[in-house]
C-alpha positions as CSV (number, residue, x, y, z in Angstrom):
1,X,-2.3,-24.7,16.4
2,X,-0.1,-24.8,12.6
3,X,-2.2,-26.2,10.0
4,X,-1.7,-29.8,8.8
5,X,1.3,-30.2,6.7
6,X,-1.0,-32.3,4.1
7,X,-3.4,-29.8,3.9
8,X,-3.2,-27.2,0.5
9,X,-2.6,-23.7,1.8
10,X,-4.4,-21.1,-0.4
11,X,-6.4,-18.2,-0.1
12,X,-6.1,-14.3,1.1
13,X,-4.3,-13.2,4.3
14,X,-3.2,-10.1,5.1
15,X,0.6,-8.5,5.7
16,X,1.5,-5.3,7.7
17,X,4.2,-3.5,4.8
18,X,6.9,-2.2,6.7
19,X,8.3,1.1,5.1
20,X,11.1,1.8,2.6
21,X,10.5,-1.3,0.0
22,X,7.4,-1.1,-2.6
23,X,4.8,-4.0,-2.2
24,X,6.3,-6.2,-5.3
25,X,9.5,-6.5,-3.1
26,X,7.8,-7.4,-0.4
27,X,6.3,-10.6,-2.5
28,X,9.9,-11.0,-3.9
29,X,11.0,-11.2,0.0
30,X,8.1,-13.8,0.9
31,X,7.7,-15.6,-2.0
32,X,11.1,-17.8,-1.1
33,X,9.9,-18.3,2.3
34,X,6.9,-19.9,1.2
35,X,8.6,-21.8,-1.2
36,X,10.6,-23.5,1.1
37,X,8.3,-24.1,3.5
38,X,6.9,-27.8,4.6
39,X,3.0,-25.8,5.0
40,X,2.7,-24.7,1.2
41,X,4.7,-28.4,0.2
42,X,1.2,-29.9,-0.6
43,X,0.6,-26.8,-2.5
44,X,3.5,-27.0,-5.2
45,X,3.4,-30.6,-5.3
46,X,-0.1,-30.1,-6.6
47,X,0.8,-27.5,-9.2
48,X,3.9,-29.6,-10.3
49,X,1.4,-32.4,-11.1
50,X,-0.8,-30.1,-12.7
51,X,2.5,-28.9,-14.7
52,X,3.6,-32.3,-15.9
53,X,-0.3,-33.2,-17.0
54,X,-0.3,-30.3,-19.7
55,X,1.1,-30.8,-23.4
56,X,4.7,-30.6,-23.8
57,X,5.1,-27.0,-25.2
58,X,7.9,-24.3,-25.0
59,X,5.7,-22.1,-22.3
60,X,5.7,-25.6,-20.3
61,X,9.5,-26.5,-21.0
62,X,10.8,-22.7,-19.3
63,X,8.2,-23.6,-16.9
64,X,9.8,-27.1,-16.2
65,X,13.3,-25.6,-16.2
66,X,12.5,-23.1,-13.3
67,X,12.1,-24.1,-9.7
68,X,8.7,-24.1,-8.8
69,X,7.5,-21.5,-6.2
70,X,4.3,-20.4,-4.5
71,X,2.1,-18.2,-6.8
72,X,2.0,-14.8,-4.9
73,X,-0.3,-11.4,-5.9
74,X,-0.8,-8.5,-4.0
75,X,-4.6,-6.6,-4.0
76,X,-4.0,-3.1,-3.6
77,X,-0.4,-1.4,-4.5
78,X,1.0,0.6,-1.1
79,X,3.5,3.6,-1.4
80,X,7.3,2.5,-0.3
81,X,6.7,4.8,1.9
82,X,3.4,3.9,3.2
83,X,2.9,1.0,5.9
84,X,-0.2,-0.8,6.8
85,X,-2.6,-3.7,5.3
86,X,-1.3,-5.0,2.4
87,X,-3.4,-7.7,1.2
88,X,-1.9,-10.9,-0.7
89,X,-3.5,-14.0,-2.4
90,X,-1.8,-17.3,-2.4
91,X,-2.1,-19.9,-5.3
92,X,-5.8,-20.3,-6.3
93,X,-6.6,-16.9,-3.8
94,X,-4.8,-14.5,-6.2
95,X,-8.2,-14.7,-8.6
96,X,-9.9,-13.2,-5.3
97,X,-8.1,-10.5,-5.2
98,X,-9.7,-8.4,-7.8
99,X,-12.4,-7.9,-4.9
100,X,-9.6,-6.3,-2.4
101,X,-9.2,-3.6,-5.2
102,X,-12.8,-2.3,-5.2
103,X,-13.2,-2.6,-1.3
104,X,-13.4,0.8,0.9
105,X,-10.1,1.2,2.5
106,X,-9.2,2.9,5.7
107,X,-6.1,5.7,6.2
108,X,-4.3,7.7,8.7
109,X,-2.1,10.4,7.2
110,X,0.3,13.0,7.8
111,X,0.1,16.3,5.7
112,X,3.5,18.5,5.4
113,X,2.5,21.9,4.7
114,X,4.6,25.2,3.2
115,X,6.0,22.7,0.2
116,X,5.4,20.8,-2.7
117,X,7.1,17.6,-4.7
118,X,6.6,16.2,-7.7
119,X,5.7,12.8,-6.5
120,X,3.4,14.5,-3.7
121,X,5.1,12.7,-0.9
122,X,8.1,14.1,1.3
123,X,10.5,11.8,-1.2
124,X,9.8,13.2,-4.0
125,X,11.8,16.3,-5.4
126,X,10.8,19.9,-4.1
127,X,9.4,21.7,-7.2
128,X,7.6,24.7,-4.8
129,X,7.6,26.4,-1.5
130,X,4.8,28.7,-0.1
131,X,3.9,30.4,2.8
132,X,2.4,28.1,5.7
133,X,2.3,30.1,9.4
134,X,-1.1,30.9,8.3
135,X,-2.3,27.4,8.6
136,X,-4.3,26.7,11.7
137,X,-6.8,24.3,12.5
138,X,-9.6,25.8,11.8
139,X,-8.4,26.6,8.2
140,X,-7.5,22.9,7.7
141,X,-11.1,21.9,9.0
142,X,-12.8,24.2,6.5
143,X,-10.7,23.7,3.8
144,X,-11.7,19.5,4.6
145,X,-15.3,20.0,4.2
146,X,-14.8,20.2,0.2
147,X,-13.2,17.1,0.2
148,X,-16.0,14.8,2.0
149,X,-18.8,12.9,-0.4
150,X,-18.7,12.0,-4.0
151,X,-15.6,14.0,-5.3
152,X,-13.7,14.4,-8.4
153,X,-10.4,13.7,-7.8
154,X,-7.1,14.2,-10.2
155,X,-4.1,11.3,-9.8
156,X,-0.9,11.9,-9.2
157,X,1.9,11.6,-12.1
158,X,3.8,9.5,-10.1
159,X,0.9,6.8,-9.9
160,X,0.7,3.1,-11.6
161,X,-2.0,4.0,-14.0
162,X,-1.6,3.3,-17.1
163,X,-1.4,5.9,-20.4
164,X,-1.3,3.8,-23.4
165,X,0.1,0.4,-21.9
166,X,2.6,2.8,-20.3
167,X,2.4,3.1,-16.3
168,X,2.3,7.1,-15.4
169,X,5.2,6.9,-13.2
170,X,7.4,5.5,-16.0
171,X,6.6,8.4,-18.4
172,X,7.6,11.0,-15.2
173,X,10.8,9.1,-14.9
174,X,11.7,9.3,-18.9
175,X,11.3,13.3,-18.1
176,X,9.8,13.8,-21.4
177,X,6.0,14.5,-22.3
178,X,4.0,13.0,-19.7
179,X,0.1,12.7,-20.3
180,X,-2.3,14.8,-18.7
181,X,-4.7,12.6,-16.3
182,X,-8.4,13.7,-16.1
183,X,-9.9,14.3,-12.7
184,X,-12.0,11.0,-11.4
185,X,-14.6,10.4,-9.3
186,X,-13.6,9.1,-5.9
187,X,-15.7,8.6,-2.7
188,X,-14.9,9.6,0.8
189,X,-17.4,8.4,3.6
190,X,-15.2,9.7,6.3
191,X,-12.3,12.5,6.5
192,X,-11.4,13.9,9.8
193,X,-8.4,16.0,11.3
194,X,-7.0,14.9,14.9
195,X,-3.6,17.6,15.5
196,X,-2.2,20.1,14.1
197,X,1.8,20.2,15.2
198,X,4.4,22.8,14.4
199,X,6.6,20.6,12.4
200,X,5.9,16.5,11.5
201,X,4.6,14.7,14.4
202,X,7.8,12.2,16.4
203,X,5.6,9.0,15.1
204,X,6.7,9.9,11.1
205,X,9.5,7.7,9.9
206,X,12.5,9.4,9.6
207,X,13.8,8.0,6.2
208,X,17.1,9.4,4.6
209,X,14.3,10.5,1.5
210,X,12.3,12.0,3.8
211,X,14.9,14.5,6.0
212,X,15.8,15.9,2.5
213,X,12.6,16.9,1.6
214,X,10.9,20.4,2.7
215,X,11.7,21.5,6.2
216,X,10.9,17.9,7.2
217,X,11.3,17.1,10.8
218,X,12.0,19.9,11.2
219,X,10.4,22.7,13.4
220,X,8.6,25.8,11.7
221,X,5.8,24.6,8.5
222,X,2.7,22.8,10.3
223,X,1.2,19.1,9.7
224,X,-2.0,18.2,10.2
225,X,-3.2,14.3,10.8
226,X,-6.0,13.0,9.0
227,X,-8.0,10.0,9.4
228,X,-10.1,8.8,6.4
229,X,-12.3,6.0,4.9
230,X,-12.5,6.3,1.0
231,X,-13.2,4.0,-2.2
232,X,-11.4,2.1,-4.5
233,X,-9.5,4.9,-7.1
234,X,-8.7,7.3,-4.2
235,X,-4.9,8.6,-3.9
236,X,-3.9,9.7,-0.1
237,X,-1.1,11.7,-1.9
238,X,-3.2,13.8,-4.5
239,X,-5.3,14.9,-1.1
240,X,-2.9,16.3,0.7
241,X,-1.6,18.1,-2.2
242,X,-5.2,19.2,-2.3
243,X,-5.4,20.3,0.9
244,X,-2.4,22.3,0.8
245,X,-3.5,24.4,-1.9
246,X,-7.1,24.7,0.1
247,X,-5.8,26.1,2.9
248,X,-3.8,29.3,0.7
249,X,-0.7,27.4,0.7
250,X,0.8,23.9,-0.4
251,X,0.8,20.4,1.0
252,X,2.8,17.0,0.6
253,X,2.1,13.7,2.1
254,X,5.1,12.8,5.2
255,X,3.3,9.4,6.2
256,X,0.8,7.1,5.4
257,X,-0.8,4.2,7.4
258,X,-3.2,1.8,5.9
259,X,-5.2,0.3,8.9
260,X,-8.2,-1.3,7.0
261,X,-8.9,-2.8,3.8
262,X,-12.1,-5.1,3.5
263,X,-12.2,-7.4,6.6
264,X,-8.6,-6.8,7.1
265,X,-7.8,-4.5,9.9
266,X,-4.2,-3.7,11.6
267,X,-4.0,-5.2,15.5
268,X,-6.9,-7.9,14.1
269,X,-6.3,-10.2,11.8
270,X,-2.8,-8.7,9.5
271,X,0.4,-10.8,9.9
272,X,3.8,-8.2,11.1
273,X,6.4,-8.7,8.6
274,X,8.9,-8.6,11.5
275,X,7.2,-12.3,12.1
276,X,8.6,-13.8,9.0
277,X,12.0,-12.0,9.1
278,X,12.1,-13.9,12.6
279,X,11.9,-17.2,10.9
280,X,8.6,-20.0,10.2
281,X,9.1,-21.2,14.2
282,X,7.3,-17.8,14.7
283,X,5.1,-17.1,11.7
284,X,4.1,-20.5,10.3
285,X,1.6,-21.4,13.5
286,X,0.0,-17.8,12.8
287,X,-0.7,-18.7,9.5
288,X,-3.7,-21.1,8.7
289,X,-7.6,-21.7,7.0
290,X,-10.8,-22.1,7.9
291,X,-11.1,-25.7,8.2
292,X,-7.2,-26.0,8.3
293,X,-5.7,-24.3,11.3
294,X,-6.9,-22.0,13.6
295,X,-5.3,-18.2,12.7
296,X,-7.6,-15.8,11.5
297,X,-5.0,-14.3,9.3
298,X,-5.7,-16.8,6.5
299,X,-9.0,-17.2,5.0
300,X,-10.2,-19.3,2.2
């Protein structure tokens, strides 16, 4: 059952990224849907009042000159390349989500070994190769024990951290001097290894990025699966790096799935992306509040 078309739709719910577009496009991509939409009508007309009540200054005349759309935020950044649990907040839930960010998150991965890139992740540029037919299971489960517990942990270059008011990835892509990041400490209450495969595992995306990067999909370097649930701060990519280097050799992330995020759990409660490309007939009855509608997926 839809919620009411009176009622104010705002809160946190929950979206399953789809690869190849970074999690700001993906608000770019919903935000118009919202907009247009008779369930978040109630919503704007309330802001536009709000809007109209306020003294006549120039930050309220660009506002007034804009078309007013739903206020989107996102609560955790995902890699274009990752997929998974990508939480939002809509209108008055976007001041929840600073919560989302210090939640425990949950991960399944896909480590490339025999190569590494400078963004850590198979679409990144190959910057070093090193021998990998050594790599076995039992290497990868030893070298895994190091990286379990309270941790320190260094970022990636190609991170949105910021140096100075400048995000890191921004001083990677200028090419000149980029800051040096210290380690941080990181939590990880659960890491374990399910496969180890001669080449990626069938299931990894095969992006155009991603069959240019090191022997990917491909049969010859080995990649190992890991599952994991780790703290707020923790970087899936500076792991598997990690873990290459553990094992004698090197390592880049080919795939990464978030399946949890706070109460937010893929195949439970997190709304498929392929529902709103299919138009509001199909997503708008899935999306509702406590008190409101009946879908889990949105919560107040």
């Amino acid at each position: 059952m839809p919620p009411k078309a009176s009622a104010i739709l705002e809160g946190v719910m929950a979206i399953n990224k789809p690869p190849s577009i970074t999690s700001a496009q993906l608000l770019r991509d919903l935000q118009p849907l919202l907009s247009r939409s008779p369930l978040f009508a109630p919503l704007l007309a309330r802001e536009t009042a709000k809007n109209h009540n306020e003294p006549r200054t120039k930050a309220r005349h660009r506002r007034d000159r804009k078309a007013l759309q739903v206020k989107l935020g996102h609560g955790g950044t995902l890699d274009p390349l990752a997929t998974g649990v990508l939480i939002l907040g809509v209108g008055a839930g976007t001041k929840a989500l600073g919560g989302f960010l210090q939640c425990t998150k949950r991960y399944e991965c896909v480590v490339l070994f025999g190569a590494a890139t400078d963004t850590y992740d198979v679409l990144g540029k190959t910057v070093a190769r090193a021998p990998a037919g050594h790599v076995t299971r039992g290497a990868v489960e030893e070298a895994l024990k190091r990286f379990r517990g309270e941790i320190m942990q260094q970022p990636p270059v190609f991170s949105a951290l910021r140096v100075n008011g400048k995000r890191m990835y921004e001083y990677a892509r200028e090419g000149g001097e980029i800051p040096t990041l210290p380690e941080r400490p990181v939590r990880v209450e659960e890491l374990e290894f399910s496969n180890i495969a001669g080449s990626v595992p069938a299931d990894v995306p095969n992006t155009t990025e991603a069959s240019s990067a090191p022997d990917a999909q491909t049969a010859g370097p080995p990649a190992a699966r890991l599952t994991m649930t780790v703290s707020s701060g923790f970087y899936v990519r500076s792991l598997c790096h990690d873990v290459g280097r553990a094992v004698g050799s090197l390592g880049t992330m080919a795939s990464l799935v978030r399946t949890q995020q706070g109460d937010f759990e893929l195949g439970k409660n997190v709304l498929e992306w392929a529902d709103f490309e299919a138009g509001e007939d199909t997503w708008g009855p899935k999306v509702g509040a406590e008190g409101v509608g009946e879908a889990e997926e949105f919560k107040f």
